[in-house]
ZATI-768718 format. One line per 4 residues: number of its first residue (from 0); for each residue x, y, z of N, C-alpha, C. Coordinates in steps of 0.05 Angstrom, whole numbers. Layout:
NUM = X,Y,Z,X,Y,Z,X,Y,Z; ... $
END
This chain:
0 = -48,90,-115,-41,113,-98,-66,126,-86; -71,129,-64,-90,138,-50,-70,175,-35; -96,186,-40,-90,222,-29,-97,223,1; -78,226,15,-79,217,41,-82,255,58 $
4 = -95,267,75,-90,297,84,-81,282,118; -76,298,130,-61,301,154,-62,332,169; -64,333,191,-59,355,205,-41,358,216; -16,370,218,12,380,236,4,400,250 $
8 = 28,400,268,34,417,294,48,440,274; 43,459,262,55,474,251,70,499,273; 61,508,295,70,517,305,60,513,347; 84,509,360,77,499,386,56,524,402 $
12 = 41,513,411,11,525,423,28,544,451; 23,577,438,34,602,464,8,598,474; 1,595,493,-40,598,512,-51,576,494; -73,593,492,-90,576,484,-91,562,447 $
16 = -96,543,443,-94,539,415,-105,560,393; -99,569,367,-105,580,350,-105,566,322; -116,576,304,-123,566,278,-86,554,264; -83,578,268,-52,582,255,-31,567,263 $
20 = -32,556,295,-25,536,298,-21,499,287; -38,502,263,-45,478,248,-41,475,222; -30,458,205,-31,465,182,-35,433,174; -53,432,140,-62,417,130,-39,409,112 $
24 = -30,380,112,-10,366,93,-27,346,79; -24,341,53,-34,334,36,-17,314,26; -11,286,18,5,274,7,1,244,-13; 18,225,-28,-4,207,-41,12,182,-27 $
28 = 1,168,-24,16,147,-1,4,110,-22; 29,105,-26,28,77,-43,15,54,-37; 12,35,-47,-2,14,-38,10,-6,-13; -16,-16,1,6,-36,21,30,-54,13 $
32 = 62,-66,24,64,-84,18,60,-102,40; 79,-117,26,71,-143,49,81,-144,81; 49,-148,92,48,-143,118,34,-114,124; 29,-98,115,16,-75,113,-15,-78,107 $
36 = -19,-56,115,-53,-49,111,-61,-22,107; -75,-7,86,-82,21,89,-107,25,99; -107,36,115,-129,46,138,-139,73,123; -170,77,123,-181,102,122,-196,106,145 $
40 = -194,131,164,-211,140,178,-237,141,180; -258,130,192,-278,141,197,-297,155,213; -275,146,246,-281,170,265,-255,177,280; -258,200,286,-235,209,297,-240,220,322 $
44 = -223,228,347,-222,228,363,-208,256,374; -216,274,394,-201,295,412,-205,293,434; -183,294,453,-182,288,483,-169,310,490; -173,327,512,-160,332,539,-126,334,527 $
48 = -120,309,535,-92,307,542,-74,308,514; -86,311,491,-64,325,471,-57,343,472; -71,362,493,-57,392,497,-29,389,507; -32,378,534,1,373,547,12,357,535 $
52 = 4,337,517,25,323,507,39,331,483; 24,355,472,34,364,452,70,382,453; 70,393,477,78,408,484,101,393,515; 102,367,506,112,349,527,131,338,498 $
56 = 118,327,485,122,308,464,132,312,434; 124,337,430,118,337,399,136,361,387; 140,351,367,159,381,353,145,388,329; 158,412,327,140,431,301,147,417,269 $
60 = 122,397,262,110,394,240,109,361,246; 99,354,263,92,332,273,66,324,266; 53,305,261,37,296,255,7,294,281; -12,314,294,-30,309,318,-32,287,320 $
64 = -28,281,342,-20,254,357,-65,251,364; -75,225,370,-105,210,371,-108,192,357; -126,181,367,-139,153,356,-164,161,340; -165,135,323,-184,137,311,-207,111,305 $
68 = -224,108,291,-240,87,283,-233,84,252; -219,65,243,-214,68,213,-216,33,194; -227,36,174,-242,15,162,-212,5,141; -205,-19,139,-184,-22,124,-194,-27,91 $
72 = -182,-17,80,-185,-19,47,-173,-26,24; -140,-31,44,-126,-47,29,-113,-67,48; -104,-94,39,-92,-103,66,-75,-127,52; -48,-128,59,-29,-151,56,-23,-160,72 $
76 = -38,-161,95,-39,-170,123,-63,-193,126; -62,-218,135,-83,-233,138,-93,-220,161; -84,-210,189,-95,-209,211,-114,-183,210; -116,-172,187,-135,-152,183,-145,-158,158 $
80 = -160,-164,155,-175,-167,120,-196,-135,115; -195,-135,87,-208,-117,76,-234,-113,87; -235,-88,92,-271,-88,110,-272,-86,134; -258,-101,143,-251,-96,180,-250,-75,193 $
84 = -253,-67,215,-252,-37,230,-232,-47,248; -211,-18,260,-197,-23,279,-194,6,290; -179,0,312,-182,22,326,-152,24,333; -147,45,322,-113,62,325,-105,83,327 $
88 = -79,83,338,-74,107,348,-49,129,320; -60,124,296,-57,144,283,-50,163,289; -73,176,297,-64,214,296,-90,227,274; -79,251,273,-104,262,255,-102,262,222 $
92 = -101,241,212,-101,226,186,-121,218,169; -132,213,149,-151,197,136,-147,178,136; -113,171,113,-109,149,109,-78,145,120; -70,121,131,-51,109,131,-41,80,129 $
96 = -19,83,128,2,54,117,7,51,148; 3,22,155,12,13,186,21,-15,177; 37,-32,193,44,-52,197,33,-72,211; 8,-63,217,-8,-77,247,-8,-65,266 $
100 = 16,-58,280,29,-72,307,15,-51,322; 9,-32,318,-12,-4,333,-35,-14,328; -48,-40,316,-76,-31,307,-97,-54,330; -117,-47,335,-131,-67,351,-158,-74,337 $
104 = -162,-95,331,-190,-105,318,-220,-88,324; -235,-80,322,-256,-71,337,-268,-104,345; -280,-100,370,-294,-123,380,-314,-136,356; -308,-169,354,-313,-186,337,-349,-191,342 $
108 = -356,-183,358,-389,-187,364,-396,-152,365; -384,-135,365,-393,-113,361,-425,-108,360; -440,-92,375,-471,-102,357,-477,-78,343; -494,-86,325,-493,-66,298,-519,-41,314 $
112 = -522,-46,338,-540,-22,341,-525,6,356; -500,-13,359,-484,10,379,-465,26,357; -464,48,354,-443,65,328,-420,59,349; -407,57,317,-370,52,328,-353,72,329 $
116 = -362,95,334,-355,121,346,-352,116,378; -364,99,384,-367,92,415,-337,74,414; -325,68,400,-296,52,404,-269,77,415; -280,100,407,-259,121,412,-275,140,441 $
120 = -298,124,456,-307,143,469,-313,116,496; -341,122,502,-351,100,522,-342,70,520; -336,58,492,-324,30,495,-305,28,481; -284,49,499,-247,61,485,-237,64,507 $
124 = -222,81,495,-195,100,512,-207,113,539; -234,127,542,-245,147,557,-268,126,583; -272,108,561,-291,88,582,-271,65,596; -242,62,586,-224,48,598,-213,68,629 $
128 = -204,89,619,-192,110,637,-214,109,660; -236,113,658,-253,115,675,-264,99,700; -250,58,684,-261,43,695,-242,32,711; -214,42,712,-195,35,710,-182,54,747 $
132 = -200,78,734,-189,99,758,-214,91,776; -239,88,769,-252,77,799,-246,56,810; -239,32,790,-230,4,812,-206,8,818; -188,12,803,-153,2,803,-151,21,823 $
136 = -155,45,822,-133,70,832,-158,77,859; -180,78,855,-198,92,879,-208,69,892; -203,54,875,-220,30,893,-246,30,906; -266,51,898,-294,63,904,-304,36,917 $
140 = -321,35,942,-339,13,946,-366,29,949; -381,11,953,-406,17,964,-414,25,989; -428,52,991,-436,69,1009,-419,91,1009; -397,100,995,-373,120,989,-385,144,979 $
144 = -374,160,978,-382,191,965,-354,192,947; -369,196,923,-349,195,895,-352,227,889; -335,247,886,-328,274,871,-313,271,840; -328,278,815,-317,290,803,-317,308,793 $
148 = -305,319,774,-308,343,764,-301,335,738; -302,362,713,-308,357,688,-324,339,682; -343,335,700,-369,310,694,-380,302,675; -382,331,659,-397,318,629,-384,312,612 $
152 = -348,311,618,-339,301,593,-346,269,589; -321,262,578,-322,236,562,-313,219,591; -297,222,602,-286,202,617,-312,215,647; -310,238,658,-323,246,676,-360,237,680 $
156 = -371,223,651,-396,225,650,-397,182,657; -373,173,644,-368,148,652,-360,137,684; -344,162,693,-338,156,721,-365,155,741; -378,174,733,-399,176,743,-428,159,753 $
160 = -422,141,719,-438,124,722,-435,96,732; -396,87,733,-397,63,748,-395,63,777; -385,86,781,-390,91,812,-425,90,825; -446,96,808,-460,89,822,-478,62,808 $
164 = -463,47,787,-466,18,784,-456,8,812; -430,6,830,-415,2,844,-433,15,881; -453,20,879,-464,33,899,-465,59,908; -440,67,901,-438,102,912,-451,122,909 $
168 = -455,137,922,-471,167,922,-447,187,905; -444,202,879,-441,214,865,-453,235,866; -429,261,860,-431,289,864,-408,297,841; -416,317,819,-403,328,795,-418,347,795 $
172 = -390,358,785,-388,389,775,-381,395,749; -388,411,734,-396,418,711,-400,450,703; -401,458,669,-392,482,670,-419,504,654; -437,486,661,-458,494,646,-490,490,661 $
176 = -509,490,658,-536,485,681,-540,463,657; -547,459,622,-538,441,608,-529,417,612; -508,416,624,-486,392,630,-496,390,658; -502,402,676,-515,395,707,-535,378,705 $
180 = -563,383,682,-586,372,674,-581,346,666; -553,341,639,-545,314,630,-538,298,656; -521,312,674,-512,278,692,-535,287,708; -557,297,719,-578,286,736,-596,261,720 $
184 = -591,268,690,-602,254,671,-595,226,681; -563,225,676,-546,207,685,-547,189,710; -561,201,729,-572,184,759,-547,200,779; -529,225,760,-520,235,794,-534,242,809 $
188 = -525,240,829,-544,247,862,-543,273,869; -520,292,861,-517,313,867,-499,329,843; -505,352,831,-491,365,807,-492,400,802; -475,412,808,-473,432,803,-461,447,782 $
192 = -456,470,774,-450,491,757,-431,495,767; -400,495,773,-379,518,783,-376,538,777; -384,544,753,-382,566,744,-392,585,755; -431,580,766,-447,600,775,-452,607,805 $
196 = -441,575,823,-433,584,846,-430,609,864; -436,611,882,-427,633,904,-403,627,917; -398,607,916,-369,595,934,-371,559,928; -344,555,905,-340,532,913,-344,515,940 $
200 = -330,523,959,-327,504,978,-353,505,996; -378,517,991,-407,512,993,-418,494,980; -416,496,949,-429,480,931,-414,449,942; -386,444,950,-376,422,958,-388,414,984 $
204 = -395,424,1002,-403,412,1025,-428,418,1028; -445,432,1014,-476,431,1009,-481,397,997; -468,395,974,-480,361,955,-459,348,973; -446,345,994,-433,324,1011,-423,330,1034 $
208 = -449,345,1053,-433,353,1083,-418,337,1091; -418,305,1089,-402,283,1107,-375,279,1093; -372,297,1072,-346,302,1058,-345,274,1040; -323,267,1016,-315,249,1006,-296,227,1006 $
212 = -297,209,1000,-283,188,995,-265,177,974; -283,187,953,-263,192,929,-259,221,917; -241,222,904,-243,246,885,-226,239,858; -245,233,838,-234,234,811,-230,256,793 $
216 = -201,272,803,-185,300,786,-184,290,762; -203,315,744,-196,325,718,-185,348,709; -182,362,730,-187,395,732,-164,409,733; -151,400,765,-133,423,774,-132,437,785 $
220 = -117,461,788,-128,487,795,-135,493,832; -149,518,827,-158,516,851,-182,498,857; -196,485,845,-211,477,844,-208,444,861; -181,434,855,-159,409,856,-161,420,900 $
224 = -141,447,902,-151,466,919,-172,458,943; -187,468,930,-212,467,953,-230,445,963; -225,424,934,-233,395,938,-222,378,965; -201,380,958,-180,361,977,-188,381,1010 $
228 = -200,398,1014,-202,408,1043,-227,390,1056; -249,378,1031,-276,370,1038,-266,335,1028; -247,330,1039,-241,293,1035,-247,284,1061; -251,262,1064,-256,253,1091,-227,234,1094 $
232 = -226,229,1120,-199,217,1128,-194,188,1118; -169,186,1109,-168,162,1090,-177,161,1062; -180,187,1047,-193,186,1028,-177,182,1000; -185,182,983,-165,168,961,-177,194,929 $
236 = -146,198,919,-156,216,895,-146,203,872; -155,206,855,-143,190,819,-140,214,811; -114,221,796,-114,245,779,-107,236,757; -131,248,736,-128,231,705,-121,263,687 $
240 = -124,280,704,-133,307,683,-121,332,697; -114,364,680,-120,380,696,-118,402,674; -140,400,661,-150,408,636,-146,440,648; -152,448,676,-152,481,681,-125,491,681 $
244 = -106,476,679,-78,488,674,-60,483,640; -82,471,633,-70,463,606,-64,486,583; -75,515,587,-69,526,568,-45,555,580; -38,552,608,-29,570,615,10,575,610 $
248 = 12,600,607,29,607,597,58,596,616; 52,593,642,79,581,666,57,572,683; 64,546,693,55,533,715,42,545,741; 17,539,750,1,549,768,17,543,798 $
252 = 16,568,807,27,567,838,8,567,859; 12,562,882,-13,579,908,-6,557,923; -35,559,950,-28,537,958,-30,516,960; -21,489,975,-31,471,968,-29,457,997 $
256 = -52,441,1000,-59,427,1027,-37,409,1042; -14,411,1042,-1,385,1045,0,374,1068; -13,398,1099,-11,393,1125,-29,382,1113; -59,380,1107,-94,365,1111,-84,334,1100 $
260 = -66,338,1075,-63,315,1070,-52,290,1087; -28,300,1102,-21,291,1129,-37,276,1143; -50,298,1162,-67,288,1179,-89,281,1172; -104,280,1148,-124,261,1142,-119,235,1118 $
264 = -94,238,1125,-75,206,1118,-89,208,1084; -94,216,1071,-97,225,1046,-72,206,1020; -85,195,1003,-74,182,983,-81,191,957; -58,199,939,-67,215,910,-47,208,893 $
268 = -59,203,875,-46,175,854,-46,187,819; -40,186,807,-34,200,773,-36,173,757; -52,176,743,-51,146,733,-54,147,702; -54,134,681,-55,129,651,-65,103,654 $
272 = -90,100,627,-101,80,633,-90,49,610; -67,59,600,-56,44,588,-27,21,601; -31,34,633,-21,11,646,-35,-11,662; -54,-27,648,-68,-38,651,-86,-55,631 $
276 = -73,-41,604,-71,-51,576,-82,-83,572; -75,-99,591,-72,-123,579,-102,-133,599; -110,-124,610,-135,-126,613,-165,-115,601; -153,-96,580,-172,-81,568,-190,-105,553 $
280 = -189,-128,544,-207,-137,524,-227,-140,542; -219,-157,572,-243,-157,581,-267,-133,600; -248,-120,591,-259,-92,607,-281,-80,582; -271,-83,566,-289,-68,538,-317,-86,539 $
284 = -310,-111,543,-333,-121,543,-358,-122,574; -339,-112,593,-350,-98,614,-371,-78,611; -357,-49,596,-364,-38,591,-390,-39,574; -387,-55,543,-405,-57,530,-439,-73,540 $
288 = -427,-94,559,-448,-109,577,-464,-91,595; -456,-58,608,-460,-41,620,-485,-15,605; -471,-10,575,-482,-12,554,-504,-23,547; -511,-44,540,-532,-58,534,-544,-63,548 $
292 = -545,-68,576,-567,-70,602,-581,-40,608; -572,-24,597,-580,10,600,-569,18,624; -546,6,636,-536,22,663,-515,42,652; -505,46,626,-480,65,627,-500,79,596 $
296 = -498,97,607,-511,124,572,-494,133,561; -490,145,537,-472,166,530,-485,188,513; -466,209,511,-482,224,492,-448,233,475; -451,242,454,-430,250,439,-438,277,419 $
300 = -413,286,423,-419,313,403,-403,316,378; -408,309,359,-400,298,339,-398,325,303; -375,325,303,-359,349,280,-364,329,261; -380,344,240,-370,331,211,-343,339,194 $
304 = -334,324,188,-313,344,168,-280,339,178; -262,325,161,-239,319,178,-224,354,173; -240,365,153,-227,391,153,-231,411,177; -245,405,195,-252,420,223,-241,407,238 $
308 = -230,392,240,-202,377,264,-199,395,286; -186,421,272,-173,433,297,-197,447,308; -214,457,309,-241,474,307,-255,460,324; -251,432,325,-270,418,338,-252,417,370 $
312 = -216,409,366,-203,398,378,-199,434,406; -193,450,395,-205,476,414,-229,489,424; -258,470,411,-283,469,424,-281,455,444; -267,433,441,-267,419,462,-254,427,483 $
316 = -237,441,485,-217,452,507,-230,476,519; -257,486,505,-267,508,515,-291,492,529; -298,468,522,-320,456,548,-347,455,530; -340,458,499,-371,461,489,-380,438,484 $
320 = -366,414,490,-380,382,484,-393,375,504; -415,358,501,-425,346,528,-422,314,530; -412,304,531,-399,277,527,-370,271,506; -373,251,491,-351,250,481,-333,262,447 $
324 = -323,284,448,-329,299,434,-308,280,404; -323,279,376,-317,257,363,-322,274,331; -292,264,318,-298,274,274,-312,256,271; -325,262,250,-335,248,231,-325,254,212 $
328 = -309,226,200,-299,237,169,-317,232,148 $
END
């Protein structure tokens, strides 16, 4: 018997998340049988989009829905042997009993210089979404003006950088001079603060008078707003995110461009990067090839303690990570 903790939805998130909202379950969970494997955690994962999906998805005493990096320790499963790492979509657990069928191998050449925290970040979920919305959905070429925003996150710091693997001139926005410094670090071409601005729609057509071509939405908001006035005709948007409406009490109103979109023949697309799933193996190894040549960086901000789950999981929603924000159990 292994002592397994867990975090529930103890109560559905009014605004913004709170402590009290969470509660710690404790339980002893039996050995595999056959066909099973018990998984222990070793990195865990907070994204963005458990906010809305919590609150889309989930009922009160539900288990927080994320992936994790977890080392198997027991296994009546050949396709996982003892020792193995995989990467699943658990939830916020130590240990669990799975059947497989959720679980994905970590890459079999893995190289031991890269931490496998990077499986739930730059060569995961966040470096898939990213690579997925510049080719699949934006189709970015060379010589384009790429926009994003939330730049320093996890997916925003990756968009960033295959767009200008891919040729493009890159412009992000960011919520800190901090995070402005990281993606100039990064090779953006142009990066600002929104926060400290005199006028959005300056800071937008100061780093791109000739306006854009792409725009990769994480945001929302007015922000979503004022972007779409500085697109150039024909221009194409991926919306992966809109982290600025995610804690609000009723849905954001105002206005919204839909004559500009019209007449500058404008295309804006919502996408999940899990329809495209069946191309991920070779994309990870895209990625990791990207990685190892030194064209793609990361940086991660990393919680010890699976007992700070939620602590970490509402740092993150306040913007204090600068890359991919990651437990350490």
């Amino acid at each position: 018997m292994v002592q397994a903790k867990s975090w529930i939805l103890a109560k559905h998130f009014d605004g913004f998340p709170k402590d009290s909202d969470f509660k710690l379950k404790v339980e002893e969970l039996p050995a595999p049988k056959n066909g099973e494997v018990l998984l222990e955690a070793v990195f865990l994962s907070v994204d963005p989009y458990m906010r809305p999906f919590s609150k889309l998805y989930m009922k009160e005493g539900d288990v927080m829905i994320g992936t994790q990096v977890a080392k198997v320790i027991q296994s009546q499963n050949s396709a996982f042997p003892v020792g193995s790492h995989v990467v699943s979509s658990c939830g916020w657990r130590t240990h669990t009993l799975s059947d497989g069928k959720d679980l994905t191998l970590l890459m079999a050449d893995w190289p031991k210089d890269v931490p496998m925290s990077l499986a739930v970040g730059a060569i995961g979920m966040p470096g898939l979404t990213a690579l997925y919305g510049v080719e699949a959905v934006l189709q970015a070429k060379k010589g384009e003006t790429l926009l994003v925003n939330a730049a320093a996150g996890a997916v925003g710091t990756v968009v960033g950088q295959i767009a200008k693997i891919k040729g493009c001139k890159v412009v992000g926005s960011a919520g800190s001079d901090a995070k402005v410094a990281y993606l100039k670090e990064l090779g953006f071409d142009e990066a600002f603060n929104y926060k400290t601005v005199s006028s959005l729609e300056e800071a937008l057509k100061k780093a791109a008078p000739e306006g854009y071509d792409c725009f990769f939405e994480n945001v929302g908001g007015h922000f979503s707003t004022v972007a779409l006035a500085q697109m150039r005709n024909f221009g194409r948007i991926a919306v992966c995110g809109s982290i600025s409406t995610y804690n609000d009490g009723s849905p954001q109103t105002g206005p919204y461009p839909h004559t500009m979109m019209i007449f500058k023949q404008l295309k804006m697309e919502g996408f999940l990067q899990n329809r495209w799933r069946e191309k991920n193996p070779e994309s990870l190894k895209r990625l990791m090839t990207w990685l190892q040549e030194g064209k793609l960086k990361y940086r991660e901000h990393v919680t010890k303690g699976f007992e700070n789950m939620p602590a970490a999981f509402m740092g993150m929603l306040q913007g204090e990570n600068i890359g991919k924000a990651v437990i350490a159990v």
